[in-house]
N, C-alpha and C positions, 0 to 999 in steps of 0.2 A: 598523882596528876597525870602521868603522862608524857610522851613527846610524840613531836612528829618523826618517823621513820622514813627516809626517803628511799625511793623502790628504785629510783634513775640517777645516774649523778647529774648536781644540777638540778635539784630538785624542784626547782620553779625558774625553768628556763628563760631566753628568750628567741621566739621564733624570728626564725629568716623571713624575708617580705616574701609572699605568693606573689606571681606577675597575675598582673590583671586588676590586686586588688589593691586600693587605694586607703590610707588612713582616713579618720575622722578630720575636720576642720585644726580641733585641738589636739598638741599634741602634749599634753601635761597632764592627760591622762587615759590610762590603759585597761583595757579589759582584762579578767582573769578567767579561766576556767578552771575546774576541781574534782575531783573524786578522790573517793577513799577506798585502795585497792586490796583488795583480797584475793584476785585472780589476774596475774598479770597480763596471762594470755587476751582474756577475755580484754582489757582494758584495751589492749593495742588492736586486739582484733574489730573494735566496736567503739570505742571513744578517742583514738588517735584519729581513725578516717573523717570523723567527724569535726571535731578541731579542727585539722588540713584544711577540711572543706572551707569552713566558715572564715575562722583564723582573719586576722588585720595582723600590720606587718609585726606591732610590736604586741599584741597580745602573749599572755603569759597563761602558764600551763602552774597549776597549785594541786598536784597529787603526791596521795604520800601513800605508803604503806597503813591499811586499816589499824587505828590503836585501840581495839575491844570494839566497842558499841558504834554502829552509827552514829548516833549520838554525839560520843564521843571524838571521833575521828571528823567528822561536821565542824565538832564546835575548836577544836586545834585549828581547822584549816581557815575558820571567820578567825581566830585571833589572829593568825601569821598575816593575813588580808588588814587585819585591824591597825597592823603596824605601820600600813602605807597610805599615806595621804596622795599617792597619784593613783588610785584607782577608780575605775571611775563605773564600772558594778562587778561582782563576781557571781558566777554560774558555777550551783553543785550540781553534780549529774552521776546519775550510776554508770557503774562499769559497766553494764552491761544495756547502755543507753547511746543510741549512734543517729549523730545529726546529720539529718538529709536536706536541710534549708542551709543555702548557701548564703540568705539575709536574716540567717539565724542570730547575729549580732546587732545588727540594725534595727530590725522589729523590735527588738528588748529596748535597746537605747532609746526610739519613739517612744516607749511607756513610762519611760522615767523622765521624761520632758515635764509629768507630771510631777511635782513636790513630793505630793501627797505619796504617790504608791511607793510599797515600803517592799514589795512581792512580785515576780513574774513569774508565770509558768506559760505550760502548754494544753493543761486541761484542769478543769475544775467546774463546781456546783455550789447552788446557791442551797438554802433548806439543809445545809448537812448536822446533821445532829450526833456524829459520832465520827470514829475513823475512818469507818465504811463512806468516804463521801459520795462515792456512787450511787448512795440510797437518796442523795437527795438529787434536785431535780440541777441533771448536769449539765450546763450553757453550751462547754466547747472540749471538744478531746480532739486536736488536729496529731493523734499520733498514730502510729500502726501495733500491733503486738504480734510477736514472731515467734513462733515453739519450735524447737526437733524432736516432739514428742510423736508418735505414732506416723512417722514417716515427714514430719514437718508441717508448716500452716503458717496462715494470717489473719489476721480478727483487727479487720481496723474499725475504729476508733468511731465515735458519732462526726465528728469533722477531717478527718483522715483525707477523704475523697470529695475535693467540692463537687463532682457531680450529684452525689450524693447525700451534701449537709441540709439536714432539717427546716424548716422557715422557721423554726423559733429559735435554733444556735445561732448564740450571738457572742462575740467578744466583749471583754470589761469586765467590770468589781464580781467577786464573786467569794463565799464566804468560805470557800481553801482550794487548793490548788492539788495537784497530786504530786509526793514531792522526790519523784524520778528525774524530775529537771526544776530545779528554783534558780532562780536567780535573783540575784541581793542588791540593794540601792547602798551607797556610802552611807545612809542614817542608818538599815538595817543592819549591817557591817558591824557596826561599832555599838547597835543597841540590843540585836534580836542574839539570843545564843538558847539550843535546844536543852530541854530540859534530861538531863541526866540524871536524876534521882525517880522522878517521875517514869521515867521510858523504862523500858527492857533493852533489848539487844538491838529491836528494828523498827516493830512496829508500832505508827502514832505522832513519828517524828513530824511529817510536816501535817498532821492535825493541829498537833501544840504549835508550831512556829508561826502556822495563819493566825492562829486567835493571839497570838503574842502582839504579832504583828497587830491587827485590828483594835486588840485591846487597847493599847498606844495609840488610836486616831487614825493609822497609816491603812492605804488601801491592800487588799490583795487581788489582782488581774489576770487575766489570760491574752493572751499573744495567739498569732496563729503560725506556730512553731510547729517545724514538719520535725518527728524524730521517730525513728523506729524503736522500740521498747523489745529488745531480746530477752524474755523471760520463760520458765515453767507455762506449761496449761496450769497446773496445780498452782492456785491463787493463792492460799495459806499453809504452808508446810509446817507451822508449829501453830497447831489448833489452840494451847494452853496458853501459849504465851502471846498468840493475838486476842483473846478472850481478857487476858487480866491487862492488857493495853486498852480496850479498850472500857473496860471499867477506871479504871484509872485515870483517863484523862476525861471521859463522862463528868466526873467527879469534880475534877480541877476546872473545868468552862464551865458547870450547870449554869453560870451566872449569865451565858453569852448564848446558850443554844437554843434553840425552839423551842416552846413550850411543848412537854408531851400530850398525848390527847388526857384527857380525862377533869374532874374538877379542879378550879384554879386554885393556884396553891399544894396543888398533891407533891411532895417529896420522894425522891427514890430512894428507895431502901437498896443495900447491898445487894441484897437476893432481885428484885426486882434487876437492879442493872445487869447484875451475870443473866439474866433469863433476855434480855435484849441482847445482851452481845453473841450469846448463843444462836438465838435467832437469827439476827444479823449473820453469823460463820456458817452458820446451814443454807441460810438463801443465796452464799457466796460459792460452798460447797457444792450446792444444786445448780449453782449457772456454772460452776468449772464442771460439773458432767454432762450439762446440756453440752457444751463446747466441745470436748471430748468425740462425745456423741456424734456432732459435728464433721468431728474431722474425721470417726469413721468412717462415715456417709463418703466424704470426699475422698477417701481412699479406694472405698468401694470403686466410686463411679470413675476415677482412673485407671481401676484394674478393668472395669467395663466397655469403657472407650478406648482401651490401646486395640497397638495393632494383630497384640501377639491373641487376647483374646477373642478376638473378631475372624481371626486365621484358623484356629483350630473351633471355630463353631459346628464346623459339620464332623469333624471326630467325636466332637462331645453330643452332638444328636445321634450321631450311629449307637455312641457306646449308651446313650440312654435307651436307644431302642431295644438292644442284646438286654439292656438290666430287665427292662420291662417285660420284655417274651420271658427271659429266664422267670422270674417271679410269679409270672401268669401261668408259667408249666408248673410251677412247685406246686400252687395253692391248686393244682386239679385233682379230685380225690383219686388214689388207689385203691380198686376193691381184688 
């Protein structure tokens, strides 16, 4: 089975009050937050500043050392949450996930006012017919994504920037959430736990836990939760093992997804589904080059716009001149 491993002594502390910030009305019950750590560095570098940030006086902190599988390491950290009847929701988050909303607590709490919602996140889509929830048509992402890849960047998100957001992004129900930031209601707590036999190592997990959730009645929501996402440009690093995820749980919802196009009643074959998930990791693989691409671009046009290139412009016109006489004397024939 398993334990939890703790990475800090005190492994689900409790914090000091922050000045400024004031508890909830009740105090009989406390917020959790969570991750499952595999990089400590990155954890304190990216998920402490954000806690700090948000934090109420008695909020609790639920990270432990990663025990194998997301999945796995997930579902220890809902049972030890399981054991306590004062909590009043817990938030998992990646290590490598850092809250920039200081009503990063509050906003979640207005969403469980509702009975019903079983889920909160910070982005999610309605239409999603597989892992890939970005294929289906997505309401709200108020987050940002951050790389050090090729000299660094940012790619935010459809609602990232209200200057910016869409007239048809909208918050509320949505049929999964993306699941870098979940947050748990006390029914989910004690009812939702990721499928471990079904998953692989990563990915799929919060495919399965929306439709768990849903399957059960309960809603799944979106918040307009600001968090920066420190990740790769490179969207899938294990092509094989996000292809057989995503057959896998295809397999396990067909009873809850959209119908595919074709005549009513068509079943999918194995092979059919791997040629969908295929597809699906090519058109994912083709937007992380677009991106790429991208951020060439913007490197270019920094080397363009500094000062140091715009200073030696006319060294580099002289020395183009000398190339161009030189070349023009060579190509003259000798007789």
């Amino acid at each position: 089975m398993g334990a939890l491993r703790p990475w800090l002594p005190g492994c689900v502390p409790r914090r000091r009050p922050r000045p400024g910030v004031t508890s909830r009305v009740s105090s009989a019950a406390v917020v959790a937050i969570g991750s499952a750590i595999t990089d400590p560095e990155k954890y304190e570098k990216y998920v402490t500043p954000g806690i700090e940030l948000c934090r109420e006086p008695d909020t609790e902190v639920f990270s432990f050392a990663s025990s194998g599988t997301l999945f796995r390491s997930y579902n220890l950290i809902l049972d030890e949450a399981a054991k306590r009847d004062d909590l009043e929701f817990l938030v998992l988050i990646h290590q490598d996930a850092q809250i920039t909303d200081p009503e990063f607590i509050q906003k979640i709490r207005k969403e469980f006012e509702d009975p019903d919602v079983g889920l909160v996140g910070c982005a999610g889509a309605v239409g999603v017919r597989s892992i890939a929830w970005w294929e289906g048509s997505v309401t709200w992402a108020s987050f940002t994504h951050k790389y050090d890849e090729l000299g660094g960047g940012e790619i935010p998100a459809l609602t990232w920037l209200s200057s910016s957001t869409p007239s048809y992004a909208k918050l509320g129900e949505v049929d999964m959430i993306d699941g870098f930031v979940i947050a748990f209601s006390p029914w989910a707590i004690k009812n939702l736990r990721f499928d471990e036999i079904t998953g692989g190592a990563l990915h799929g997990y919060d495919f399965d836990i929306c439709h768990q959730c849903r399957e059960k009645g309960k809603k799944v929501v979106t918040a307009d939760l600001k968090v920066i996402h420190h990740h790769s440009i490179e969207l899938i690093s294990d092509l094989d093992t996000w292809v057989n995820a995503h057959i896998a749980f295809a397999k396990k919802w067909e009873h809850m997804l959209p119908k595919p196009e074709g005549p009513e009643g068509t079943s999918w074959e194995d092979r059919a589904r791997r040629a969908e998930a295929e597809a699906s990791a090519a058109r994912t693989l083709a937007g992380a080059g677009h991106l790429i691409n991208e951020a060439k671009e913007a490197e270019l046009q920094e080397i363009l716009n500094s000062t140091s290139w715009k200073i030696t412009k006319p060294l580099r016109a002289i020395s183009n001149f000398f190339r161009r006489k030189k070349k023009s004397e060579s190509e003259i024939p000798h007789f």
